[in-house]
NUMIGU-930021 format. One record per residue: residue number from 1; x, y, z of N, C-alpha, C, O, CB in turn. Coordinates in Angstrom, 2 decimals, padded with zeros to 5 digits. Atoms other than C-alpha are relative to their C-alpha. Glycine has a CB too. Layout:
BEGIN
REC seq     n_X     n_Y     n_Z    ca_X    ca_Y    ca_Z     c_X     c_Y     c_Z     o_X     o_Y     o_Z    cb_X    cb_Y    cb_Z
REC NUM       X       Y       Z       X       Y       Z       X       Y       Z       X       Y       Z       X       Y       Z
...
This chain:
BEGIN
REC seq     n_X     n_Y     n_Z    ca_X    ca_Y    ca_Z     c_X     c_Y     c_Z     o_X     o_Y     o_Z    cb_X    cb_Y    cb_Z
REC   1  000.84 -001.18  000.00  000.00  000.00  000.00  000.89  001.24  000.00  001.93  001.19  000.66 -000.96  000.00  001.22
REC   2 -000.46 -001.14  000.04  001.01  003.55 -000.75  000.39  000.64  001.35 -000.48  000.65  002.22 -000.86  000.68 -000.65
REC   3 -000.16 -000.58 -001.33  002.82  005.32  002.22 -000.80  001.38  000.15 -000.56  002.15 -000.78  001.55  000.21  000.26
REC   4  000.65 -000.80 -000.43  000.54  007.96  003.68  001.07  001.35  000.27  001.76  001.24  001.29 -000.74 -000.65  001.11
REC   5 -000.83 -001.06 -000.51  002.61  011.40  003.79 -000.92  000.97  000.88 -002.13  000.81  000.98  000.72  000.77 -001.22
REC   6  000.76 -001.08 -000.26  001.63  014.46  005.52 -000.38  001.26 -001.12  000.23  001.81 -002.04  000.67  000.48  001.08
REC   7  000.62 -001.07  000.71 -000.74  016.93  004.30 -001.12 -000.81 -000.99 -001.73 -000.13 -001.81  001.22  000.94 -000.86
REC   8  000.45  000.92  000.58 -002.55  013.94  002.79  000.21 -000.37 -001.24 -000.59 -000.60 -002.14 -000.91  000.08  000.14
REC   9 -000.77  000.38  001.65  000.02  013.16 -000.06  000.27 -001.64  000.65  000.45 -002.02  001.81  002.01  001.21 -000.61
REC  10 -000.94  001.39 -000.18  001.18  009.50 -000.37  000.75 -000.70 -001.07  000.33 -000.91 -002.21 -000.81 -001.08  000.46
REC  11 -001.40  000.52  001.20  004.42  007.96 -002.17 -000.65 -001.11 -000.75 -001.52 -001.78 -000.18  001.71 -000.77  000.84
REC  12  001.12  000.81  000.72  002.99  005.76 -004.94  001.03 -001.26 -000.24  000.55 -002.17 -000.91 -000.77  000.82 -001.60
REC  13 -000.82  000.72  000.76  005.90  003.63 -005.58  001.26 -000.17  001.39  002.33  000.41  001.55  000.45  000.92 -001.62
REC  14 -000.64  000.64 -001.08  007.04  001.70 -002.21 -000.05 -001.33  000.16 -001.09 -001.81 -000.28 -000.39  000.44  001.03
REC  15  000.24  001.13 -000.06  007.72 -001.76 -001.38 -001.15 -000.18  000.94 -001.59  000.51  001.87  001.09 -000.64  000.27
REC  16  000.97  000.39 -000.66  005.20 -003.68 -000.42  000.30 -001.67  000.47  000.85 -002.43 -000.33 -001.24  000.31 -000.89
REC  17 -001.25  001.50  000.13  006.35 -007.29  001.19 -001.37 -001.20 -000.49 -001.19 -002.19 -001.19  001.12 -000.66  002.25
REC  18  001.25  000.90  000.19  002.28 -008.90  001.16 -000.34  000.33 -001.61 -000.41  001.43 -002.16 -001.40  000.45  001.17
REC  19  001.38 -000.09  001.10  000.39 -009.72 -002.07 -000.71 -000.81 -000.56 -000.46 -002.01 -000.71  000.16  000.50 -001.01
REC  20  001.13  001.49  000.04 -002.66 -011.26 -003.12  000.07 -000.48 -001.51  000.32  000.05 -002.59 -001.97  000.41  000.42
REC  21 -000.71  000.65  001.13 -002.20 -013.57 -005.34 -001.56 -000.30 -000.69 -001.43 -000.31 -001.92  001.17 -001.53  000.44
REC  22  001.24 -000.36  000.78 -006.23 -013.71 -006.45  000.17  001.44 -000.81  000.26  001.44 -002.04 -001.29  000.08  001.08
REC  23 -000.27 -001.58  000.53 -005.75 -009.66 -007.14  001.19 -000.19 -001.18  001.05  000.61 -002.11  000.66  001.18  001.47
REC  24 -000.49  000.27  001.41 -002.89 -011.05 -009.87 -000.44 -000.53 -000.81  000.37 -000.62 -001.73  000.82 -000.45 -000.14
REC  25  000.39  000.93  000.84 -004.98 -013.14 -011.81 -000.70  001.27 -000.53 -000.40  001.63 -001.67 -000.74 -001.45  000.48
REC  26  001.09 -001.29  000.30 -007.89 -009.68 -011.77  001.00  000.70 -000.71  000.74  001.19 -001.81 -000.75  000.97  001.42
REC  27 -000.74 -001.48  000.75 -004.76 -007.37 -012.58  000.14 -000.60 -001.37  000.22  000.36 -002.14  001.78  000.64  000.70
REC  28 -000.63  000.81  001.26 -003.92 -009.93 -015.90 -001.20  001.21 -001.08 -000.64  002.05 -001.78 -000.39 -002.37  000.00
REC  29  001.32 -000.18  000.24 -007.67 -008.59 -017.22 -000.17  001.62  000.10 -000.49  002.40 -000.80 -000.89 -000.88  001.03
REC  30  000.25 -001.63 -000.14 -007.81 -005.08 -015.70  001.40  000.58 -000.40  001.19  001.64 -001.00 -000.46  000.54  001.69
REC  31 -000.86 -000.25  000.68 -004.61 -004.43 -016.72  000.20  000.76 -001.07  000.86  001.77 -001.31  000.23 -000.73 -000.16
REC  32 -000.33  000.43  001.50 -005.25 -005.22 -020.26 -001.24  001.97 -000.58 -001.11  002.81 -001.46 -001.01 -002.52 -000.61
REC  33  000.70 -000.86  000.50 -008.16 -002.60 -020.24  000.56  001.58  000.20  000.52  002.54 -000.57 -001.27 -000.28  000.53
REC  34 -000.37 -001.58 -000.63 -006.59  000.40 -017.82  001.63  000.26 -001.34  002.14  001.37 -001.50  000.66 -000.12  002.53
REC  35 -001.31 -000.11  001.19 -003.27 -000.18 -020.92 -000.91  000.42 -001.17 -000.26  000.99 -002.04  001.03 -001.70 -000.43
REC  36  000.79 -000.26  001.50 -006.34  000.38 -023.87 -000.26  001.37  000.52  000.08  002.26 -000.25 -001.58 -001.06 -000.55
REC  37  000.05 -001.30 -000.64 -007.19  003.41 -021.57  001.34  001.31 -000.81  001.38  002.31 -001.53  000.36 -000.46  001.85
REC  38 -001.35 -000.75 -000.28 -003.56  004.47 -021.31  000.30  000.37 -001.80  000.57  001.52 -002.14  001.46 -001.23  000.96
REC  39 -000.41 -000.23  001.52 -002.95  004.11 -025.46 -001.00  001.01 -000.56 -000.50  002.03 -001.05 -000.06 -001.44 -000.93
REC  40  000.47 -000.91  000.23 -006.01  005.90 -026.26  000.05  001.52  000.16  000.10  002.45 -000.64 -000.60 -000.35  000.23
REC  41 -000.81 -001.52 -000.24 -005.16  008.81 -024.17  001.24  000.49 -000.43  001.34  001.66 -000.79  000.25  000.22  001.25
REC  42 -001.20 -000.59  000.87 -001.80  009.14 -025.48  000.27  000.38 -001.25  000.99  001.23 -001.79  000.78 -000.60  000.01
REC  43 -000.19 -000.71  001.55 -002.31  009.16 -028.68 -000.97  001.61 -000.56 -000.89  002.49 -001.42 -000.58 -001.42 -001.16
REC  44  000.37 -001.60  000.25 -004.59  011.94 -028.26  000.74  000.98  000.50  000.47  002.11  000.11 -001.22  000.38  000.47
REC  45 -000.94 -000.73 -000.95 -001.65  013.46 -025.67  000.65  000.68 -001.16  000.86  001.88 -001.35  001.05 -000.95  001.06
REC  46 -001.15 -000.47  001.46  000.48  013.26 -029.24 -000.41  000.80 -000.44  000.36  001.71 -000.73  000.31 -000.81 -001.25
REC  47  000.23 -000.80  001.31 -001.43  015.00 -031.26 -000.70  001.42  000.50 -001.22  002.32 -000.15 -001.08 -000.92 -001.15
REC  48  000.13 -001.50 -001.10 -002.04  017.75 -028.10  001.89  000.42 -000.45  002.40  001.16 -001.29 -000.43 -000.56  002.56
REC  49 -001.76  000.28  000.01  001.87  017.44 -028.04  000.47  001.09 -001.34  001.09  002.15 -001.36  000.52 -002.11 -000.47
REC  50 -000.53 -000.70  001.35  002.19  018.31 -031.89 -000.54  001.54 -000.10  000.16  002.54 -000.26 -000.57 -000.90 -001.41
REC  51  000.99 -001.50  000.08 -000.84  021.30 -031.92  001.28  001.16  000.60  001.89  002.13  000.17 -001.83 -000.06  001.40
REC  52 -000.81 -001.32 -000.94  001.15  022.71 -028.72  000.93  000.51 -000.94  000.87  001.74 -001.05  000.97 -000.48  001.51
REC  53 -001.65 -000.01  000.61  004.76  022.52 -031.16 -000.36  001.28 -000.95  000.54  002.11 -001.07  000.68 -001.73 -001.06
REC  54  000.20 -001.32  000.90  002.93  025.36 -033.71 -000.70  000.80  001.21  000.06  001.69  001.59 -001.09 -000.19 -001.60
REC  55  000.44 -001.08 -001.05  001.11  027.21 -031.05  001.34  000.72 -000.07  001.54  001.66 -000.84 -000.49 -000.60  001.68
REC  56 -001.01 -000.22 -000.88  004.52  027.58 -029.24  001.11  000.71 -001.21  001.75  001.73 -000.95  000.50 -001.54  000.88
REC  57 -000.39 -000.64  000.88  006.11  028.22 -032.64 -000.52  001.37 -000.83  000.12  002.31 -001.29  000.12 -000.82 -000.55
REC  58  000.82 -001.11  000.80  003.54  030.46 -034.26 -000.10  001.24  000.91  000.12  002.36  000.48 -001.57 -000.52 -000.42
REC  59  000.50 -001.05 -000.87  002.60  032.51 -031.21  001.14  000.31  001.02  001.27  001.44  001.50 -001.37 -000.45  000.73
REC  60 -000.93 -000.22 -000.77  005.53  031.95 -029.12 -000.26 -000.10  001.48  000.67  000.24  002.22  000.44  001.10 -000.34
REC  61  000.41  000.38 -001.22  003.67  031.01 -025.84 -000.66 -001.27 -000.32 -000.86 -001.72 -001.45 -000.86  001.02  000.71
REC  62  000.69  001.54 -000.41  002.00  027.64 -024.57 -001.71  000.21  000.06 -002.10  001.28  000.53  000.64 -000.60  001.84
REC  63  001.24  000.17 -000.04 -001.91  026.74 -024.91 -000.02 -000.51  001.17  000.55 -001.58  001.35 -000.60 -000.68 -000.98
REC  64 -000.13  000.77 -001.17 -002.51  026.19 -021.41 -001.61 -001.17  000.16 -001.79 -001.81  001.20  000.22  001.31  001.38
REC  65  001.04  001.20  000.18 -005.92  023.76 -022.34  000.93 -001.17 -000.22  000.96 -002.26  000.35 -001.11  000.18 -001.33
REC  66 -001.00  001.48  000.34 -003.18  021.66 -023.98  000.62 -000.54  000.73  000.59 -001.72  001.08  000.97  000.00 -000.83
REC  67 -001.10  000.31 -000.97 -000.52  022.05 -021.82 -001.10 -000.61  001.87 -000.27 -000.66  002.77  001.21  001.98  000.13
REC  68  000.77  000.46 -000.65 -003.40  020.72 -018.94 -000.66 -001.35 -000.49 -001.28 -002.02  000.34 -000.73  000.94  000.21
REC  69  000.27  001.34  000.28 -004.21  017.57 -021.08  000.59 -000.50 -000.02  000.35 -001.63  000.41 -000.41 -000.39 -000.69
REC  70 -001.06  000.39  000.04 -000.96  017.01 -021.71  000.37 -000.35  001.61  000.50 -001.54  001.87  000.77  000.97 -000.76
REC  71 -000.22  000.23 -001.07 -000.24  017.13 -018.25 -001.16 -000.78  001.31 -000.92 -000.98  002.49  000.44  001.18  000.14
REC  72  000.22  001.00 -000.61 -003.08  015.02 -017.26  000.20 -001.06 -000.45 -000.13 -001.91  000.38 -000.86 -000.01  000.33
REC  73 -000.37  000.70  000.18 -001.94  012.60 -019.27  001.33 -000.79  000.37  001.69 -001.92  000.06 -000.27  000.25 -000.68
REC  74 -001.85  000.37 -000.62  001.75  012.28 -017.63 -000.67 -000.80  001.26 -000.68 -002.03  001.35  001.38  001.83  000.68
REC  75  000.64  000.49 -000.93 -000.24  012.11 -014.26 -000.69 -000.85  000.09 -000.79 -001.28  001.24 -000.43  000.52  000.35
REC  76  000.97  001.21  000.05 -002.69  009.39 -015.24  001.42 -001.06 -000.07  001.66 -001.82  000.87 -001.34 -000.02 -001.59
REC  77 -000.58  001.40  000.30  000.19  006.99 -016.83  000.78 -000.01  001.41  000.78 -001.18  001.78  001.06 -000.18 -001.57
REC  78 -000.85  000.02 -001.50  002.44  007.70 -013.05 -000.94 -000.45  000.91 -000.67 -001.11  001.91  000.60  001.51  000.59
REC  79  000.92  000.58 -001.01 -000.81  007.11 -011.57  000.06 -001.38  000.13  000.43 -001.90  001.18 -001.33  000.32 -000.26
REC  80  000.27  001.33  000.14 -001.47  003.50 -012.95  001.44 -000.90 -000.23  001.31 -002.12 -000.36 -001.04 -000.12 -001.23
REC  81 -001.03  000.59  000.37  002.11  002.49 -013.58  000.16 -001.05  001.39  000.18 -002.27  001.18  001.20  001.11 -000.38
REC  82 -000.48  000.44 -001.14  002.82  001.36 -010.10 -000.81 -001.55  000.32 -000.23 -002.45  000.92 -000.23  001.22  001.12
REC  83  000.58  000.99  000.31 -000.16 -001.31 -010.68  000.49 -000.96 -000.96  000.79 -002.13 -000.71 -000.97  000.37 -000.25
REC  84 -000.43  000.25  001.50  000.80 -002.08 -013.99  001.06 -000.88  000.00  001.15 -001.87 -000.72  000.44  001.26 -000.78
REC  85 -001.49  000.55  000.04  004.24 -003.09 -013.12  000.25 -000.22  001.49  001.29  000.02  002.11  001.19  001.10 -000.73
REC  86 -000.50  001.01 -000.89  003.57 -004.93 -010.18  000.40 -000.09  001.58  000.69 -001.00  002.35  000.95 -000.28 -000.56
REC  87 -000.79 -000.61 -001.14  004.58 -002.38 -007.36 -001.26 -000.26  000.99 -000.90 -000.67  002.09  000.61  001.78 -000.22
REC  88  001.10 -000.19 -001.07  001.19 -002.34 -005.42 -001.29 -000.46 -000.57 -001.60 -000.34 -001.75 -000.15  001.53  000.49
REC  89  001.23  000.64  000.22 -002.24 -004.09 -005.07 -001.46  000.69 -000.29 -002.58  000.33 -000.67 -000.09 -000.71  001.07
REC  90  001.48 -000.96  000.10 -004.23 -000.75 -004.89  000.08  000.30 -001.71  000.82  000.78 -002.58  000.04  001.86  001.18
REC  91  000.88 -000.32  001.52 -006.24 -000.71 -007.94  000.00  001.12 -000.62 -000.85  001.77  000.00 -001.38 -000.11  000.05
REC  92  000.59 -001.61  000.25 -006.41  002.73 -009.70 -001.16 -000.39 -000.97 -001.46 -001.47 -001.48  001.25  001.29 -000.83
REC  93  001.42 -000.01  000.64 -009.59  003.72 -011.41  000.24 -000.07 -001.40  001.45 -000.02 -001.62 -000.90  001.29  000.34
REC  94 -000.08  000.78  001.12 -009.90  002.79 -014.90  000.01  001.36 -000.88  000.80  001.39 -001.82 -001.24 -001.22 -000.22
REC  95 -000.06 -001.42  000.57 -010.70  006.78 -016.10  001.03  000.63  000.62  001.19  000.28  001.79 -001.24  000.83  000.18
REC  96 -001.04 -001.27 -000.78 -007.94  009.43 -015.07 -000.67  000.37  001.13 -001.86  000.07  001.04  000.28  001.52 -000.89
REC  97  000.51 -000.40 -000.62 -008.64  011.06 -011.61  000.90  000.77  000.18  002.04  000.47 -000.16 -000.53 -000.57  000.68
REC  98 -001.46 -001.08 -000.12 -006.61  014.22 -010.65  000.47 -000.56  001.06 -000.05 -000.86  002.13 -000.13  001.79  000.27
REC  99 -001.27  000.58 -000.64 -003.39  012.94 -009.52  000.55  001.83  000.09  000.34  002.65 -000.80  001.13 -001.45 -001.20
REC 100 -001.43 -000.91  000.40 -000.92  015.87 -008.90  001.66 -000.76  000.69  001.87 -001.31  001.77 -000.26  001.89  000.90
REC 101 -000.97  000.37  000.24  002.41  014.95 -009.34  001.56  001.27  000.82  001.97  002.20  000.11 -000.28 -000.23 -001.63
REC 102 -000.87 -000.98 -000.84  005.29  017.03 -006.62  001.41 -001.15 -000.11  001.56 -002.37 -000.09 -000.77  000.44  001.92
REC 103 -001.56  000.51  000.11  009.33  016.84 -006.96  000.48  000.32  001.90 -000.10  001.28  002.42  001.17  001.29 -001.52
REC 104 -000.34  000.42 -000.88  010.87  016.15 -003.53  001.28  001.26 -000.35  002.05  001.02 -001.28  000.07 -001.65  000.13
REC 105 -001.64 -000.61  000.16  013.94  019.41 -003.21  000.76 -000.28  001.02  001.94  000.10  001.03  000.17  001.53 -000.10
């Protein structure tokens, strides 16, 4: 399970030493769908990605609609990765939910 920080943040990507070994057979399955999730959104991320590249060229500033899809798309795949690959048993939700994402100085 995710360590609980203060301020009600928690580290997403800690060992965990228990896991259920029913909940690996479910992740094989949910997995497969929260990864059709993850491809769909990205490829619309890309083609946010490219728009932004003339914005940023043409106008010389950032679309901040884009630059907010774009950046829930970073936050969704950090969200579900930690499932994905095995790190932890908590499930994430199958749609994006706002994650925010903080650097440690």
């Amino acid at each position: 399970m995710a360590e609980e920080k203060a301020e009600g943040m928690k580290q997403l990507f800690v060992y965990e030493h228990d896991a259920k070994r029913l909940e690996l057979l479910i992740r094989i399955v949910y997995a497969f769908v929260i990864l059709v999730v993850l491809v769909v959104y990205g490829v619309i991320a890309e083609i946010c990605m490219f728009i932004q590249w003339f914005v940023i060229l043409i106008l010389g500033r950032r679309s901040e609609g884009l630059s907010n899809f774009i950046k829930g798309y970073l936050e969704y795949w950090v969200h579900v990765v930690g499932y994905v690959y095995w790190m932890t048993d908590d499930r994430p939700g199958i749609f994006p939910e706002k994650t925010e994402i903080y650097e440690k100085k």
